[in-house]
C-alpha positions in Angstrom: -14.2 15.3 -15.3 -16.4 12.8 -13.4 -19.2 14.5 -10.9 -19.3 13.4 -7.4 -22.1 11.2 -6.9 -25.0 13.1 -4.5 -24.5 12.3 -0.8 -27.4 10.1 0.1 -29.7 11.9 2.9 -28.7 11.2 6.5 -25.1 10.4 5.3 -22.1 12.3 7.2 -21.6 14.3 4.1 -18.6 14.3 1.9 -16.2 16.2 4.1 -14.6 16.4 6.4 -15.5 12.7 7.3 -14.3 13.5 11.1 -13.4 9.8 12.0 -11.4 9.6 8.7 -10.2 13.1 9.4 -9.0 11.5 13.5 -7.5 9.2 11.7 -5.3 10.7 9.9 -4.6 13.0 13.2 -3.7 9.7 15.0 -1.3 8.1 12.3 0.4 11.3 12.0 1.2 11.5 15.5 2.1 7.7 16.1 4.5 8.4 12.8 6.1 12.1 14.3 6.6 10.6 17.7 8.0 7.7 16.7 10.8 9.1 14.9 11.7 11.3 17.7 11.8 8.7 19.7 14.1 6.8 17.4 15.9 9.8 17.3 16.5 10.3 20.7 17.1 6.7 21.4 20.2 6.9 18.8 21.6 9.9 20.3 21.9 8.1 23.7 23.0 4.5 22.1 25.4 6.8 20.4 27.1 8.5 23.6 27.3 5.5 25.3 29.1 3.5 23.0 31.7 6.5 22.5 31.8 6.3 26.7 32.1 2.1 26.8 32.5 1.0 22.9 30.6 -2.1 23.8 29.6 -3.9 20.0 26.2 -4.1 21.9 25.5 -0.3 21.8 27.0 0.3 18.4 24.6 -1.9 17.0 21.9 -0.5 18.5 22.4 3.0 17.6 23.1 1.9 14.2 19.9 -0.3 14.4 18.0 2.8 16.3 19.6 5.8 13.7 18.6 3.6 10.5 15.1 3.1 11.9 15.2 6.9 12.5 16.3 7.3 8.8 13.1 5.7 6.9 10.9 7.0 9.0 12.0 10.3 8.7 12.3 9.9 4.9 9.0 8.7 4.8 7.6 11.8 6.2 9.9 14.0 4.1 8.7 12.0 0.9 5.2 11.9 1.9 5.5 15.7 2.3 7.3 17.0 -0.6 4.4 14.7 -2.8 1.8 16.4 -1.2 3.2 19.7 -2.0 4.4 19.3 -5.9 2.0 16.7 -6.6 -1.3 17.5 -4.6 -3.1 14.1 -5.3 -3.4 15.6 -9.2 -1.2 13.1 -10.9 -2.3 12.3 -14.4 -3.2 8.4 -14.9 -2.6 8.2 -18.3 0.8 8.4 -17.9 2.6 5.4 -19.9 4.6 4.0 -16.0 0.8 3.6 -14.9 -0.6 1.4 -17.2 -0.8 -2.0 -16.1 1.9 -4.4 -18.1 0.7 -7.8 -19.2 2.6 -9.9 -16.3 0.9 -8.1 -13.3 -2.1 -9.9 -13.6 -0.6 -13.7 -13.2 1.5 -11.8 -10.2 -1.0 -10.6 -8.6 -2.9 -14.3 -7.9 0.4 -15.7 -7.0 0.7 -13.5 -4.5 -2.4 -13.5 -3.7 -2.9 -9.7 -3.2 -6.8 -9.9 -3.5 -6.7 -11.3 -0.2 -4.3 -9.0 2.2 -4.8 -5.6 0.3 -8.0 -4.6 2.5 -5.6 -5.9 5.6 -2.4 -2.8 4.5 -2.5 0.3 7.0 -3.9 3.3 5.4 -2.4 6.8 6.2 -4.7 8.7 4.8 -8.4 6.8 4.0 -10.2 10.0 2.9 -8.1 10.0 -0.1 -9.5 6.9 -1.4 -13.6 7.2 0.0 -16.0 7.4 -2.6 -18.4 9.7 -0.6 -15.6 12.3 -0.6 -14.1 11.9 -3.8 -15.0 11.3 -7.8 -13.6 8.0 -9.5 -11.1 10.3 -11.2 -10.1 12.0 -8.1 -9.4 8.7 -6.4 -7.6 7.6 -9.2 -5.3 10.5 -9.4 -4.2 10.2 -5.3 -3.4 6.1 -6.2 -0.7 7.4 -8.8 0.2 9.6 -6.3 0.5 6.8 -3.6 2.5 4.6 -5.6 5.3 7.2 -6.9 5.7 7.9 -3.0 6.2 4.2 -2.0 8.4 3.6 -5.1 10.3 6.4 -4.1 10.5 5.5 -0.8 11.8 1.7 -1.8 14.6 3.1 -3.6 15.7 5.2 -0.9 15.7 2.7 1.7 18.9 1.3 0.4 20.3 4.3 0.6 21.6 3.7 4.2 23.8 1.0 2.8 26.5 3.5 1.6 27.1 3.7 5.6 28.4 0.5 6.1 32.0 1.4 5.0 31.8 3.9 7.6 30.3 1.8 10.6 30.0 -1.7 9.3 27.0 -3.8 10.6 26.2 -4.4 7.2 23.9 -6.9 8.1 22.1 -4.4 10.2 21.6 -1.9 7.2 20.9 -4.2 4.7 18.5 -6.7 6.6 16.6 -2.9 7.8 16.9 -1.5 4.1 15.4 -4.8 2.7 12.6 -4.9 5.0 11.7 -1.2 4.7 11.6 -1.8 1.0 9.5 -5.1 1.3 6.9 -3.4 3.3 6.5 0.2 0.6 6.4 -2.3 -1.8 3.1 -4.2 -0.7 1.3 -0.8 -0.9 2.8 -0.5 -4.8 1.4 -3.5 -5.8 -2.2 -2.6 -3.9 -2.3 0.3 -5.7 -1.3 -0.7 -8.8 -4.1 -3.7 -8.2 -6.7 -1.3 -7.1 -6.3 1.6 -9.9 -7.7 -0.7 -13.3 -10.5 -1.4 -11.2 -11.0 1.8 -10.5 -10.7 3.2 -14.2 -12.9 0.2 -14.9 -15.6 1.5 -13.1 -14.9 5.3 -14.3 -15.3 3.9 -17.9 -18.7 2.2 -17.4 -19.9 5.1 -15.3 -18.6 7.7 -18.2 -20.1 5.1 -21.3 -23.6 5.2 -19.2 -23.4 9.3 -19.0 -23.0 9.4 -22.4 -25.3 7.1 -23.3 -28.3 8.7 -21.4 -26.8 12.3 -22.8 -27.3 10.7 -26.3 -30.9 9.5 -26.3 -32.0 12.1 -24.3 -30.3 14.6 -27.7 -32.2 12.1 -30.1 -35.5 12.5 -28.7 -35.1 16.4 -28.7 
């Protein structure tokens, strides 16, 4: 197990890092409001289309309900991870490893460049003052099974569609949903070798130093 590196004097200390820590406040709010919101603006798009059945209002609670959907299953996702998984997945795990195309993917689509740009619910998880290498690395597995999950799911409003039709609607909503988790699976999946790079050299250099200082013993 990797130690945390000392906090360097006058630093904000490893936790709770209160700006991180209002962050996460913030998203989390935005996100829970948001879905009641879309909640409540389905309901009402709902009830008047039963009152008028204009096409208009039928698309928009369908619109408004499968909006209300991922975000809602985002939460619930997010939430169930953080309760079976608690940011302790192992990384050694064979779906982790990086496969051989990735690499020549990654500078197509030139994920170097927007990766720092991708919304981060919760940044604590990934600072290096607050967490070891291995610690980090654990909570990006973590991340990336909960956006995989979450892009599989988001089709999952397309079994609707013999029900209400629109299937434009659900599958132009489902497709975007999934195009969006999937940006943060391939920053994560980018971001972890680099990480377990830098955990190697850091372990090699331990060992080293514990070794000479055994040999001069």
């Amino acid at each position: 197990m990797e130690k945390r590196r000392p906090t360097p004097r006058g630093s904000r200390g490893p936790y709770p890092f209160f700006g991180e820590a209002l962050v996460v406040i913030a998203m989390a709010k935005i996100i829970q409001r948001l879905t009641v919101l879309c909640w409540a603006a389905t309901l009402t798009a709902a009830l008047f289309y039963r009152q008028t059945s204009s096409g208009l209002l039928l698309s928009l609670a369908i619109t408004f309900g499968t909006t209300s959907y991922h975000l809602t299953m985002r939460l619930a996702v997010g939430g169930l991870a953080n309760l079976t998984l608690k940011n302790q997945v192992d990384y050694h795990l064979a779906w982790f490893r990086p496969r051989a195309f990735e690499g020549p993917l990654y500078e197509a689509l030139r994920v170097k460049k927007w990766k720092g740009k991708l919304p981060s619910y919760n940044p604590s998880l990934f600072s290096l003052q607050a967490h070891s290498l291995e610690e980090i690395a654990q909570a990006m597995c973590q991340a990336e099974l909960v956006h995989e999950a979450i892009v599989l799911l988001s089709f999952l409003p397309l079994t609707m569609t013999p029900v209400f039709g629109a299937m434009p609607v659900f599958l132009l909503t489902s497709l975007a949903a999934a195009c969006f988790d999937t940006l943060f699976v391939l920053m994560q999946r980018y971001n972890r070798p680099r990480i377990l790079a830098l955990l190697e050299r850091r372990q090699a250099r331990t060992a080293h130093r514990t070794l000479n200082r055994r040999t001069l013993q």
